[in-house]
MARBA-3410 file (N, C-alpha, C, O; in Angstrom, 1 decimal):
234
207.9,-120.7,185.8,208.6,-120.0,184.7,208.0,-118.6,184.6,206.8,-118.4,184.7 ~ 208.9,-117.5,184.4,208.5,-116.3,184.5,207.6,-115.7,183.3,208.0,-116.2,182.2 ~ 206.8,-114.9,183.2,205.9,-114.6,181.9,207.5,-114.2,180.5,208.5,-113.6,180.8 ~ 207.1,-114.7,179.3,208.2,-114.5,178.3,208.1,-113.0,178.1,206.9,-112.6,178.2 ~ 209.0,-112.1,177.8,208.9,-110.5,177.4,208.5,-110.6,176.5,208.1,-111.7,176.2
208.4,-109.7,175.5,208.0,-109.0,174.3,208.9,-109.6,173.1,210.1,-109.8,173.2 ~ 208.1,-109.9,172.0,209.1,-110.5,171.0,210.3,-109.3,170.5,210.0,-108.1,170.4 ~ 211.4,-109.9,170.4,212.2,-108.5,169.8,212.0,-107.7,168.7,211.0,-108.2,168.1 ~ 212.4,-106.7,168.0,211.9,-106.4,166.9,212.6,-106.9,165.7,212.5,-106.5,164.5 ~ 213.2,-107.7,166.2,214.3,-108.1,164.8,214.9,-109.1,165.6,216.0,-109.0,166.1
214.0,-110.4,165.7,214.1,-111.4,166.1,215.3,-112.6,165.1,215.3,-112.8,163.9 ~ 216.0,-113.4,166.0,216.7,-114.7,165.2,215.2,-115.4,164.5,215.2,-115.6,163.3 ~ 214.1,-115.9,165.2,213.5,-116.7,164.5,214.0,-118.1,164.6,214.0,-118.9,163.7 ~ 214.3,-118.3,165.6,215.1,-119.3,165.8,214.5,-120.0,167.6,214.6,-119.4,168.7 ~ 213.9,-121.4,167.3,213.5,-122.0,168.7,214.5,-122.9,168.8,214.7,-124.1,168.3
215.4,-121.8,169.8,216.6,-122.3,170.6,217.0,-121.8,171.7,217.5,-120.8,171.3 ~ 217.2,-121.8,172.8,217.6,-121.2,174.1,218.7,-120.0,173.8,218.5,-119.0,174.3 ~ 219.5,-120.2,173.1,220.7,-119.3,173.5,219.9,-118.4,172.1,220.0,-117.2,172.4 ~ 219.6,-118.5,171.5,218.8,-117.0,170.3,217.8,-116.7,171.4,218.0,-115.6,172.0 ~ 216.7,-117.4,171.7,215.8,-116.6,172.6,216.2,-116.1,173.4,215.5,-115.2,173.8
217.9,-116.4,174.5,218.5,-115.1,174.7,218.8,-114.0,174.4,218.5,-112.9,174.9 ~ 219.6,-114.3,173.3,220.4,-113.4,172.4,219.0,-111.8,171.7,219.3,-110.7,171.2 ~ 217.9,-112.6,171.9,216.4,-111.5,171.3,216.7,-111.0,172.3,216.7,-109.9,171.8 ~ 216.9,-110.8,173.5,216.8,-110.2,174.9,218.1,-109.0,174.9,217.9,-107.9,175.0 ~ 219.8,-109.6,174.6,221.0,-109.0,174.7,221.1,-108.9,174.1,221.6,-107.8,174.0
221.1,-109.5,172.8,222.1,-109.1,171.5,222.1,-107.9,171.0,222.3,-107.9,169.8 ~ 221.8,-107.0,171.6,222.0,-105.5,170.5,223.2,-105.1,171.4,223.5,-105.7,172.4 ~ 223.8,-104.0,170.8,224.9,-103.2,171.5,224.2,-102.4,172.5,223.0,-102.0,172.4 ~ 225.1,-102.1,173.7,225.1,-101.8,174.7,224.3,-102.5,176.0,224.9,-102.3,177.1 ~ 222.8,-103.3,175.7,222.4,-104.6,176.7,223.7,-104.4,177.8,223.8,-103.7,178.9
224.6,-105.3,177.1,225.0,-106.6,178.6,226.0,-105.0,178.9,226.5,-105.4,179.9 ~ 226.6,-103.5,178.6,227.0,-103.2,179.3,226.1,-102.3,180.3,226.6,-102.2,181.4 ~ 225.0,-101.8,180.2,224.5,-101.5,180.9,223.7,-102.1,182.1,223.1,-101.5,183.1 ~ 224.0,-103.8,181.7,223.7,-104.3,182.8,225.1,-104.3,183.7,225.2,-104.0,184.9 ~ 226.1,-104.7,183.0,227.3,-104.5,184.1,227.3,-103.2,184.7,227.6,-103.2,185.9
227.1,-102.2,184.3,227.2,-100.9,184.9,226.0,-100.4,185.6,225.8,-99.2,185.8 ~ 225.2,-101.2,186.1,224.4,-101.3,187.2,224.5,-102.4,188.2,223.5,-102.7,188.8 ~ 225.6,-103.0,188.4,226.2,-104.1,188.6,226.4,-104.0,190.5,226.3,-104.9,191.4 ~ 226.6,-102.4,190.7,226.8,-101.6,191.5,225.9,-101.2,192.4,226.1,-101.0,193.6 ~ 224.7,-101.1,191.6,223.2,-100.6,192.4,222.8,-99.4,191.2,223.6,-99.0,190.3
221.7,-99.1,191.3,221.1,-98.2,190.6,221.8,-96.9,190.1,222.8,-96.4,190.8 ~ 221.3,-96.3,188.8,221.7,-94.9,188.4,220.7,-94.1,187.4,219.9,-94.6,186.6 ~ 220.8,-93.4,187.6,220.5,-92.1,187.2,220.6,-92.3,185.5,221.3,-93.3,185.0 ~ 220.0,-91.5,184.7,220.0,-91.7,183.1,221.7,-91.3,183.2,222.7,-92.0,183.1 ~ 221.6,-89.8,183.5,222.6,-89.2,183.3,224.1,-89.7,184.1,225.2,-89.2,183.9
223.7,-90.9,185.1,224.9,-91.5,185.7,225.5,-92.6,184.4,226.7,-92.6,184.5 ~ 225.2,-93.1,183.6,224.7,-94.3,182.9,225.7,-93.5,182.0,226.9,-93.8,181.9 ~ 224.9,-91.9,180.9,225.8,-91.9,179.9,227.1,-91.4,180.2,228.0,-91.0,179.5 ~ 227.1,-91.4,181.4,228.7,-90.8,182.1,229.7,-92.1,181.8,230.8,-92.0,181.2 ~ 229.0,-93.5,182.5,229.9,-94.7,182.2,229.7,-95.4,181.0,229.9,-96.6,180.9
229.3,-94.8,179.9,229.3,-95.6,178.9,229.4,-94.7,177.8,228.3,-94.2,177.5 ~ 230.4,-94.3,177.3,231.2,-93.4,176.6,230.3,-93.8,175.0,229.8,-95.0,174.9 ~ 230.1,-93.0,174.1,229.7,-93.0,173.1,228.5,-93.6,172.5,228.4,-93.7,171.3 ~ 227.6,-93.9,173.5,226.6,-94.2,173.3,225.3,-92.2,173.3,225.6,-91.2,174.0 ~ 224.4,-92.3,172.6,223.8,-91.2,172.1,223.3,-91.0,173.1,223.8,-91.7,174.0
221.9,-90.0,173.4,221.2,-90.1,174.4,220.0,-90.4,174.0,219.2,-90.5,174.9 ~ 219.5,-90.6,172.9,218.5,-91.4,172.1,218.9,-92.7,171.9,218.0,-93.5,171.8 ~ 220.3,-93.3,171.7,220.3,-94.6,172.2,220.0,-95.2,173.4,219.4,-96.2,173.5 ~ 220.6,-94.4,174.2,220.3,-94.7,175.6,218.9,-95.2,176.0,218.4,-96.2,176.5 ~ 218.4,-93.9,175.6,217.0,-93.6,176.6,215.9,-95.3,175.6,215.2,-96.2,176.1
216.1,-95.0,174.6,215.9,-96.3,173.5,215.8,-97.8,174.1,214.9,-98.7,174.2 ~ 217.3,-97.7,174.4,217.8,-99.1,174.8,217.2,-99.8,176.4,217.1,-101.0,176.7 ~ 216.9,-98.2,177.5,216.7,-98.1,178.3,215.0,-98.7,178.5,214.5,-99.3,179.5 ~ 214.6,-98.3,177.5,212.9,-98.3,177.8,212.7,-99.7,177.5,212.2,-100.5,178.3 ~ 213.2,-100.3,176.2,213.4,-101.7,176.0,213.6,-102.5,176.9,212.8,-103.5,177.0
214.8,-102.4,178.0,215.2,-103.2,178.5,213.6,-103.4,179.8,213.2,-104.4,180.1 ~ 213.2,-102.3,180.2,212.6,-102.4,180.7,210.9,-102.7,181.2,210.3,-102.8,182.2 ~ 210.7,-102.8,179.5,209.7,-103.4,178.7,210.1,-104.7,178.8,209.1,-105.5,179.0 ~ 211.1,-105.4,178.8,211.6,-106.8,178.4,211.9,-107.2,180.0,212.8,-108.1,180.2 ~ 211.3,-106.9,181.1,211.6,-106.7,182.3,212.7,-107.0,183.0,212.8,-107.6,184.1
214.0,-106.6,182.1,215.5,-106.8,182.5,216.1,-105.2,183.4,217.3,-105.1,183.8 ~ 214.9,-104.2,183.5,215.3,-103.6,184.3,214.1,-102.9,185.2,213.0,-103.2,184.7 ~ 214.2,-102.2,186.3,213.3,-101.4,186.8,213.4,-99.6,186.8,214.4,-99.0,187.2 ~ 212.6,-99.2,186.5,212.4,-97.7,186.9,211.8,-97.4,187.6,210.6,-97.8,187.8 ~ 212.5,-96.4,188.4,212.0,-95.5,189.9,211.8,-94.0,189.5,212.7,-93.2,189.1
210.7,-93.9,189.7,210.7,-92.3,189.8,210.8,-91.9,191.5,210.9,-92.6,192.4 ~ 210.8,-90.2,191.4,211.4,-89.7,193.2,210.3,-88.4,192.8,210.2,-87.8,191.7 ~ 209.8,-88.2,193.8,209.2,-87.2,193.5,210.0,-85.8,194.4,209.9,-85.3,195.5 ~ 210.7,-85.4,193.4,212.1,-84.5,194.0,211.7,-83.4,192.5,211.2,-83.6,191.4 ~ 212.2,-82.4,193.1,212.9,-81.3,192.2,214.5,-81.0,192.2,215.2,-80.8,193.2
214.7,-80.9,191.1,214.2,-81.6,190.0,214.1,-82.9,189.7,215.1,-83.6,190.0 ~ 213.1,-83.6,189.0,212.8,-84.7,188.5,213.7,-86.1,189.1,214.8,-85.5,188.7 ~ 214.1,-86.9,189.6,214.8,-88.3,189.8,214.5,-89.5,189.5,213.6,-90.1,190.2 ~ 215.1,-90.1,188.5,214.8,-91.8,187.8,216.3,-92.6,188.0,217.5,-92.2,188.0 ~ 215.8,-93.9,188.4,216.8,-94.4,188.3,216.3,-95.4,188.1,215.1,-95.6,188.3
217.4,-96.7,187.3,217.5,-97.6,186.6,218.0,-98.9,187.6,219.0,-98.6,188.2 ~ 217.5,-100.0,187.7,218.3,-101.0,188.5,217.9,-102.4,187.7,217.0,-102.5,187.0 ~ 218.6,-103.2,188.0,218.5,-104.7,187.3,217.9,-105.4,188.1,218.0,-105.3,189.3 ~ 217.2,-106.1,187.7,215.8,-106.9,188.1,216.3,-108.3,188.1,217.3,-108.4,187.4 ~ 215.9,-109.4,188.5,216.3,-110.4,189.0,216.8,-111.5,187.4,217.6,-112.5,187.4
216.3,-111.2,186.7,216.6,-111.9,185.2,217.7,-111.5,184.7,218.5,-112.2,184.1 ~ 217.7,-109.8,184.9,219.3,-109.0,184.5,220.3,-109.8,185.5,221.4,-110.3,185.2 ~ 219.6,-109.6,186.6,221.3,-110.3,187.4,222.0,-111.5,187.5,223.0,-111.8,188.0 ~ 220.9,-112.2,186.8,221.5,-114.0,186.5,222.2,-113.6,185.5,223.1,-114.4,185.4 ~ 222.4,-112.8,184.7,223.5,-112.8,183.3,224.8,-111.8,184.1,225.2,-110.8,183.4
225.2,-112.0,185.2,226.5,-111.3,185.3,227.6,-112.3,185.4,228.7,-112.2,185.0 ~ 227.0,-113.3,186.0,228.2,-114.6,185.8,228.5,-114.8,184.3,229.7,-115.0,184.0 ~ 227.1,-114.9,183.1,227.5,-114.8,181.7,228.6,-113.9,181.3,229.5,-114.2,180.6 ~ 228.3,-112.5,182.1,228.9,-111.6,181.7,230.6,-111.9,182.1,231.5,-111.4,181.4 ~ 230.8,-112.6,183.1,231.7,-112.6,183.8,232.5,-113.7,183.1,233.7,-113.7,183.3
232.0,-114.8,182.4,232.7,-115.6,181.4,232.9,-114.7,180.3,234.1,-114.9,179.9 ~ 232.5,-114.1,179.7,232.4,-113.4,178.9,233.9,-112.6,179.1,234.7,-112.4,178.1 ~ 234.2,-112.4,180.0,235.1,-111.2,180.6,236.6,-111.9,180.2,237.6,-111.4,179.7 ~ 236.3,-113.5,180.9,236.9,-114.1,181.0,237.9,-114.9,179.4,238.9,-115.6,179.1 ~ 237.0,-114.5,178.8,236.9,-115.0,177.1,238.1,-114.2,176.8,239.3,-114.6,176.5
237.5,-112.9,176.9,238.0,-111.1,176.7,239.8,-111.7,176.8,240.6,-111.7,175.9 ~ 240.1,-111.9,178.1,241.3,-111.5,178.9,242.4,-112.6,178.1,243.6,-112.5,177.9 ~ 241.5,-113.8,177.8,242.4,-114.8,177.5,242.6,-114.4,175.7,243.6,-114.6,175.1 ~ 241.5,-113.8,175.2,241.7,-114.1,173.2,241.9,-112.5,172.6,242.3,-112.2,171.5 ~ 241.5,-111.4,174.2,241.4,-110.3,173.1,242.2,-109.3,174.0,241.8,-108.1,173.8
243.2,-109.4,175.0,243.4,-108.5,176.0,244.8,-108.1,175.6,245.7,-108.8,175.0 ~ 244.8,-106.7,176.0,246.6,-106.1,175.4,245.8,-104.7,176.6,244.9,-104.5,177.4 ~ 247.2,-103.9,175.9,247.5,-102.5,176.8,246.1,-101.9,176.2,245.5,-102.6,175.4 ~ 245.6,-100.8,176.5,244.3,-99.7,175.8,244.7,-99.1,174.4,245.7,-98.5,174.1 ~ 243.7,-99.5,173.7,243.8,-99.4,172.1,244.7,-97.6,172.2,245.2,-97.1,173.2
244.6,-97.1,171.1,244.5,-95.8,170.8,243.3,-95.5,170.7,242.8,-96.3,170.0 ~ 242.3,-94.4,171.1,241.3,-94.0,170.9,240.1,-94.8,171.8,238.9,-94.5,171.6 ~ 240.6,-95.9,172.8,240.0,-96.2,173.7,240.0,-95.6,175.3,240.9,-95.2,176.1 ~ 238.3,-95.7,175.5,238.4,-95.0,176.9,239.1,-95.5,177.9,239.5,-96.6,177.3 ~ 239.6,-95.5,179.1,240.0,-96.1,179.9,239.3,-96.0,181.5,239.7,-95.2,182.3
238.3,-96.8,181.6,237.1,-96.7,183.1,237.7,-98.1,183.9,237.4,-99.2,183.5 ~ 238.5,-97.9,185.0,238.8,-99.1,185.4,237.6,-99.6,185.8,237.1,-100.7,185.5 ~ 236.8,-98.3,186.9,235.5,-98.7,186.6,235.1,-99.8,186.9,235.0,-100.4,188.0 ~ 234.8,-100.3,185.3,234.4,-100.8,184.6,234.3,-102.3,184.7,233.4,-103.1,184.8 ~ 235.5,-102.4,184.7,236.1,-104.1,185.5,236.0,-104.1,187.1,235.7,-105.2,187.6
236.2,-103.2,187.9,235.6,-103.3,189.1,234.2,-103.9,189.3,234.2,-104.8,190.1 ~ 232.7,-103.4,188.4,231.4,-104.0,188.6,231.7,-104.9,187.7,230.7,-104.8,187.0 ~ 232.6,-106.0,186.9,232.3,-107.2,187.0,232.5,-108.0,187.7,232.5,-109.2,187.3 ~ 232.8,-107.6,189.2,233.3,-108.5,190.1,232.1,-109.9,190.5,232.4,-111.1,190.7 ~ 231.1,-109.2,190.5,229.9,-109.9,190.7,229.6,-111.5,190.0,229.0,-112.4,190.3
230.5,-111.3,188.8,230.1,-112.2,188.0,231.9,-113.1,187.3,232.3,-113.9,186.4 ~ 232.5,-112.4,188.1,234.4,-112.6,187.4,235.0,-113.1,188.4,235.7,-114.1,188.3 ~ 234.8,-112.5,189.4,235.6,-113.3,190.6,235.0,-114.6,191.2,233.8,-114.7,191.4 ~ 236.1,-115.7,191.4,235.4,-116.7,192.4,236.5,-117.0,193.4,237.7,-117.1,193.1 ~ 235.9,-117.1,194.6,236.3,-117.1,195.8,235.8,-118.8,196.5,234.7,-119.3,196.6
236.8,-119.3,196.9,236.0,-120.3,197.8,234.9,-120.4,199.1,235.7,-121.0,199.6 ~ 234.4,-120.4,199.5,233.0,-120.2,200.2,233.3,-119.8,201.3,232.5,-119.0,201.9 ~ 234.8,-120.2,202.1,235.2,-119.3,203.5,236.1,-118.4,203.2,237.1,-118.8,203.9 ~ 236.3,-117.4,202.6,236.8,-116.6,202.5,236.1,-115.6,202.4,235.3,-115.5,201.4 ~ 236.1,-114.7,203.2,235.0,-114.0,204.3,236.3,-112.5,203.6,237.4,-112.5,203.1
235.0,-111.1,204.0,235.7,-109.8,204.4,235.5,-108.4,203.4,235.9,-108.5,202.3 ~ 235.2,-107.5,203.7,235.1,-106.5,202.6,236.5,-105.8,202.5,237.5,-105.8,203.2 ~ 236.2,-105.3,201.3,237.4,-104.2,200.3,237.7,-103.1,200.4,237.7,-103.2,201.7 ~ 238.1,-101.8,200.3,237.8,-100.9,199.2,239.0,-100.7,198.4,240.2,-100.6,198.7 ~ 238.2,-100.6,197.0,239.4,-100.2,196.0,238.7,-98.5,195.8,237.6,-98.0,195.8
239.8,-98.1,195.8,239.9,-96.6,194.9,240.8,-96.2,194.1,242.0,-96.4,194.4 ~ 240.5,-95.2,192.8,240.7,-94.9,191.9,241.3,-93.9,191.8,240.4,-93.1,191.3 ~ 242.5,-93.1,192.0,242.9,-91.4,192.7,242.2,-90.4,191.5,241.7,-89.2,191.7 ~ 242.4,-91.2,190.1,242.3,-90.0,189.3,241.1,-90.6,188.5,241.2,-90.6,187.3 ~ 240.1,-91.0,189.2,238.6,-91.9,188.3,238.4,-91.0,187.2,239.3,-90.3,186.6
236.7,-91.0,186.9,236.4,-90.2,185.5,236.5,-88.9,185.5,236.2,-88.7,186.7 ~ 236.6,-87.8,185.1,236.6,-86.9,185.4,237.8,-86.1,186.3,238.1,-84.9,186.7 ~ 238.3,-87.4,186.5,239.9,-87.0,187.7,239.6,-86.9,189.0,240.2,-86.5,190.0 ~ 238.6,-87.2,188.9,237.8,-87.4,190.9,238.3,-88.6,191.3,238.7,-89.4,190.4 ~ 238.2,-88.9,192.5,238.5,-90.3,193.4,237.2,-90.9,192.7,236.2,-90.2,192.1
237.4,-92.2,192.7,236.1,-92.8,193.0,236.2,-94.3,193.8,236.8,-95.1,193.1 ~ 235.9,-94.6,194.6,236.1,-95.2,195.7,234.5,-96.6,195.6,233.3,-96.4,195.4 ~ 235.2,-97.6,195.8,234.0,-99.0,195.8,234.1,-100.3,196.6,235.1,-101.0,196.2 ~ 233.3,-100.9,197.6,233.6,-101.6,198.3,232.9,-102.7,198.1,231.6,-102.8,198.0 ~ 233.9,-103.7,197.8,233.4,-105.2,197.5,233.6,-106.1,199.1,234.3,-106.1,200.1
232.6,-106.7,198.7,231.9,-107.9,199.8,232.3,-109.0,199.4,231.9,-109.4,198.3 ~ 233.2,-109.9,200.0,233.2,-111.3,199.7,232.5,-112.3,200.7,232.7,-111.9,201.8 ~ 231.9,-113.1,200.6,231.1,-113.7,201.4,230.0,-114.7,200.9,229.0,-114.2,200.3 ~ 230.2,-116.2,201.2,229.9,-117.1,200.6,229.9,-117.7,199.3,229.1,-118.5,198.7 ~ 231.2,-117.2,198.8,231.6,-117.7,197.7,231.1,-116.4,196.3,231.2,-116.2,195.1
230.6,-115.9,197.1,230.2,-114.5,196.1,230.6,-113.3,196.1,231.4,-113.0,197.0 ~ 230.4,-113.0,195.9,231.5,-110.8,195.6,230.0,-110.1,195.4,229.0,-110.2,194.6 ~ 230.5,-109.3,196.4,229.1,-107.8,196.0,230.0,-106.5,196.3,230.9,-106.2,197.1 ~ 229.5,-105.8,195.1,230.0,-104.4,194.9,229.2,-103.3,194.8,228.2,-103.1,194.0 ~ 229.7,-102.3,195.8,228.7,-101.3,195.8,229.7,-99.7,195.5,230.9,-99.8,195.8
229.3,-98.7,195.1,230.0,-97.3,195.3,229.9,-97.0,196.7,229.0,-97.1,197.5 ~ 231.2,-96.6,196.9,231.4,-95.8,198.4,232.5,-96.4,198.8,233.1,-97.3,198.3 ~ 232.7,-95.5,200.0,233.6,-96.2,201.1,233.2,-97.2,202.1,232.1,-97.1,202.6 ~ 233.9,-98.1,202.4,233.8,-99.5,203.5,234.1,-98.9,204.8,235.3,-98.5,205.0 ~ 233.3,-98.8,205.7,233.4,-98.3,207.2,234.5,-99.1,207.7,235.3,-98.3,208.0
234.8,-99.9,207.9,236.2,-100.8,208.3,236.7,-101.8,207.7,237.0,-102.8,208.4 ~ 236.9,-101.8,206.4,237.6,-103.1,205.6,238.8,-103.5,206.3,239.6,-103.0,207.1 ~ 238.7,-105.2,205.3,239.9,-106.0,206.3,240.7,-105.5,205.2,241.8,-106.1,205.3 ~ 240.8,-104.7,204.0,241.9,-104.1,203.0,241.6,-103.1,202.5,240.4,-103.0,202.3 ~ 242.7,-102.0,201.9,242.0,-100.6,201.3,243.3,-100.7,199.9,244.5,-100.7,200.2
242.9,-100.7,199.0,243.6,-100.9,197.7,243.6,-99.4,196.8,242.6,-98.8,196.4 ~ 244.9,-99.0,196.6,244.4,-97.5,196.0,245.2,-97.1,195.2,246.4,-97.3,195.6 ~ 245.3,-96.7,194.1,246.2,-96.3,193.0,245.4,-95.3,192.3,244.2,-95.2,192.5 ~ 246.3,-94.4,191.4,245.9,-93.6,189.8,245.5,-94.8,188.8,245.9,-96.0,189.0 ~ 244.7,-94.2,187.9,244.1,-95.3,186.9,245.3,-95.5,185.7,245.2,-96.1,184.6
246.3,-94.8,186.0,247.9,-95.9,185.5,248.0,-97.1,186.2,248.1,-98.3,185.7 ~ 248.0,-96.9,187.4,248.4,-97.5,188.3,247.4,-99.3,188.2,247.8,-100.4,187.7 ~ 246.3,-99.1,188.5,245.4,-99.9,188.2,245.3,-100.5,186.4,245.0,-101.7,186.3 ~ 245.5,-99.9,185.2,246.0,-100.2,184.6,247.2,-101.3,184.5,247.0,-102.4,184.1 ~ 247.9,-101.1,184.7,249.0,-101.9,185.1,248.9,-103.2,185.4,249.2,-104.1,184.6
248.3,-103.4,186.6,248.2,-104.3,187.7,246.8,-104.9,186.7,246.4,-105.9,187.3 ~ 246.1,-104.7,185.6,245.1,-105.1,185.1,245.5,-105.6,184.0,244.5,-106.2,183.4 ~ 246.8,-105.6,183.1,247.3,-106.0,181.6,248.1,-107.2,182.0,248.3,-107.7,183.1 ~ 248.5,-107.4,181.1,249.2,-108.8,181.3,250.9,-108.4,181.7,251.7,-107.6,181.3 ~ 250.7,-109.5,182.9,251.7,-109.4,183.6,251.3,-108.9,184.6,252.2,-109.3,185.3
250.6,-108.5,185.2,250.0,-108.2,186.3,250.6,-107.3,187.4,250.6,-107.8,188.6 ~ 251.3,-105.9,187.1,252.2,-105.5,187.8,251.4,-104.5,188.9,250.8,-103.4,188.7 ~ 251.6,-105.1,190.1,250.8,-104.1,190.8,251.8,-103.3,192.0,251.4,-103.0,193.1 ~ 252.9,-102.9,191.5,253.6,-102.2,192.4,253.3,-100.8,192.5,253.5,-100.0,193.4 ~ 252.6,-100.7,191.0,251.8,-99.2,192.1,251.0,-98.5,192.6,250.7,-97.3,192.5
250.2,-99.9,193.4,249.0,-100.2,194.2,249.9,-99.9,195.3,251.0,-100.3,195.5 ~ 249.0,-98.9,196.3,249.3,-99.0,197.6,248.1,-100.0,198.5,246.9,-99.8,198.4 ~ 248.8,-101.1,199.2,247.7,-102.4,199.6,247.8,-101.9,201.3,248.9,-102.0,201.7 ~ 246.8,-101.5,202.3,246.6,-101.4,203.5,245.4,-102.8,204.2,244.2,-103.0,203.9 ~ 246.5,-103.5,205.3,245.6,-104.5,205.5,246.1,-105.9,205.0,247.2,-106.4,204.9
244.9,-106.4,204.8,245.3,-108.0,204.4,245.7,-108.1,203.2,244.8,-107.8,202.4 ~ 246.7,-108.5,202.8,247.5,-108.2,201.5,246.8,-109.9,200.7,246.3,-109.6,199.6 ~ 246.8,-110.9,201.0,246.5,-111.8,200.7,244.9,-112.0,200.5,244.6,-112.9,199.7 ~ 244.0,-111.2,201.1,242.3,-111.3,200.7,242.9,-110.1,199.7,242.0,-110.2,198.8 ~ 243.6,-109.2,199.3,243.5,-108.0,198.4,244.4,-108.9,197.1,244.0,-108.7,196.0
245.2,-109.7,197.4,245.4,-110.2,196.1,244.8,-111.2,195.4,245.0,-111.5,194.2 ~ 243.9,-112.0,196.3,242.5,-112.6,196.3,241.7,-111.9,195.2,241.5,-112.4,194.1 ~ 241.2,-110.8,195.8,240.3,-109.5,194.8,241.0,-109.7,193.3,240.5,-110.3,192.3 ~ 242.1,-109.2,193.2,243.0,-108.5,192.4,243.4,-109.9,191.6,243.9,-109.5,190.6 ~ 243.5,-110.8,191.6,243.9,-111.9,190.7,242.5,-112.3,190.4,242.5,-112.6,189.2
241.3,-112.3,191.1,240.0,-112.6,190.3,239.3,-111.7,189.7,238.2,-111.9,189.2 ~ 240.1,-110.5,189.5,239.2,-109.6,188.5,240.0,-109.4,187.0,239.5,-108.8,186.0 ~ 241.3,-110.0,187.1,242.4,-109.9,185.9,242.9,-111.4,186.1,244.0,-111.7,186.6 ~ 241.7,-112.7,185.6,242.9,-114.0,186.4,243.6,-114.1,184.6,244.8,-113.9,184.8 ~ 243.6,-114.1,183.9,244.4,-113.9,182.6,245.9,-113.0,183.0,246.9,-113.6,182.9
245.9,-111.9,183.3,246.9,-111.3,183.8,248.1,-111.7,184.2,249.2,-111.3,183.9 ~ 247.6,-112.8,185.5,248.6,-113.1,186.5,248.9,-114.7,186.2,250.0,-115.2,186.7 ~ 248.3,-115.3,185.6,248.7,-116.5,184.8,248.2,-117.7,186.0,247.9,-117.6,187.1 ~ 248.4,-118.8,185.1,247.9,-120.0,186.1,249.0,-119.8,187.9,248.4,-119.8,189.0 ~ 249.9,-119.8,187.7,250.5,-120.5,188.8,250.7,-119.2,189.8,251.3,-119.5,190.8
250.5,-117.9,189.8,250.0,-117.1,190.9,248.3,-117.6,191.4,248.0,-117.7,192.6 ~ 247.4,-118.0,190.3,246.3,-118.5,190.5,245.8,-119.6,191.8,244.9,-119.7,192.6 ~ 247.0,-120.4,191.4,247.4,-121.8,192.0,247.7,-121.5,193.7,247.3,-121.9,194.8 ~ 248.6,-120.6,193.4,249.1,-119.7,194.7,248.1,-119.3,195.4,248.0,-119.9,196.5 ~ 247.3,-118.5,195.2,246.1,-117.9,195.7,245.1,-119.0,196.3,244.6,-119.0,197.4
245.0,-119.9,195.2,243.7,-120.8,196.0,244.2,-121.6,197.2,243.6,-121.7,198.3 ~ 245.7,-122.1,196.9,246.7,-122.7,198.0,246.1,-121.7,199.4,245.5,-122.4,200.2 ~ 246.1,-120.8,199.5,245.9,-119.8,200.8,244.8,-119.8,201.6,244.9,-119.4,202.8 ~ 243.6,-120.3,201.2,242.3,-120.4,201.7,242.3,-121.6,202.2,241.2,-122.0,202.7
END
């Protein structure tokens, strides 16, 4: 059993497993910054890029905690200027599957089109693949999805690994995927709300490991019996 972290500062008070979690996540922002390192390491300033409205005194706050609570690691670089980056440590990454029911909660009790006045990071649902998608164990092959008009209106481009029943996602391009999935973040939109319309996804490649990806990252969307369809295939 690993040494317990630091008591929280505003503890449940409560000896019970899921509160002695909850002292660890339950503040705002926790479980998204673990999803948003879901990907591999970032930068402070990569961090308040993907997580819209958070301060930089909350951040840096939330940041030092988690890391005190050994749910994350800091790297310094000895570069000019200055380089830190943030990565999840082996206790952060057992809660992506949480995170990934979690998601799963989301799609079935609280999912519709983007509020008014909500950001829109497909992003976002791309690194919960880690913990959202399940694949049967032979179902082998990497991805890439990209984003034409990501944050800022830049590409942003990310390649998921399936392999052994698990999904890994990293930023970048896939040197030879068995599929390349690419749309504007309408587009991806779309194909991620209910109803699951993904016609304007352009799909290169294996159309069937890409609708694999794409029904396990929105399975609320596409409903039981495309689901059904999918596992049929493996």
């Amino acid at each position: 059993m690993q040494h317990a972290p630091l008591p929280k500062r505003h503890p449940y008070d409560q000896w019970s497993p899921d509160a002695r979690a909850l002292d660890l996540v339950g503040d705002k922002w926790t479980l998204l910054i673990i999803r948003d390192l879901a990907a591999g390491p970032r930068r402070f300033v990569e961090l308040q890029r993907v997580l819209p409205g958070i301060s930089t005194e909350q951040l840096r706050s939330r940041l030092n905690r988690m890391v005190a609570d050994g749910m994350l690691t800091r790297q310094r670089f000895r570069e000019v200027p200055p380089r830190v980056e943030y990565d999840l440590t082996e206790r952060a990454r057992d809660l992506l599957p949480v995170l990934g029911e979690l998601a799963r909660w989301g799609y079935a009790w609280m999912w519709s089109a983007p509020r008014e006045g909500e950001q829109v990071n497909v992003d976002a649902i791309f690194r919960l693949a880690p913990g959202l998608v399940r694949l049967p164990v032979e179902v082998l092959g990497e991805l890439e999805f990209t984003i034409e008009n990501g944050r800022e209106n830049e590409p942003m481009t990310f390649k998921i690994t399936a392999s052994g029943g698990t999904v890994r996602i990293e930023e970048g391009a896939a040197e030879d995927p068995a599929a390349r999935v690419t749309g504007s973040t309408a587009a991806w939109v779309r194909a991620f709300m209910p109803g699951g319309d993904r016609s304007g996804l352009r799909i290169e490649g294996d159309e069937a490991l890409a609708a694999r990806l794409l029904v396990g990252l929105a399975p609320e969307a596409y409903g039981a019996q495309e689901q059904i369809a999918q596992a049929e295939i493996a």
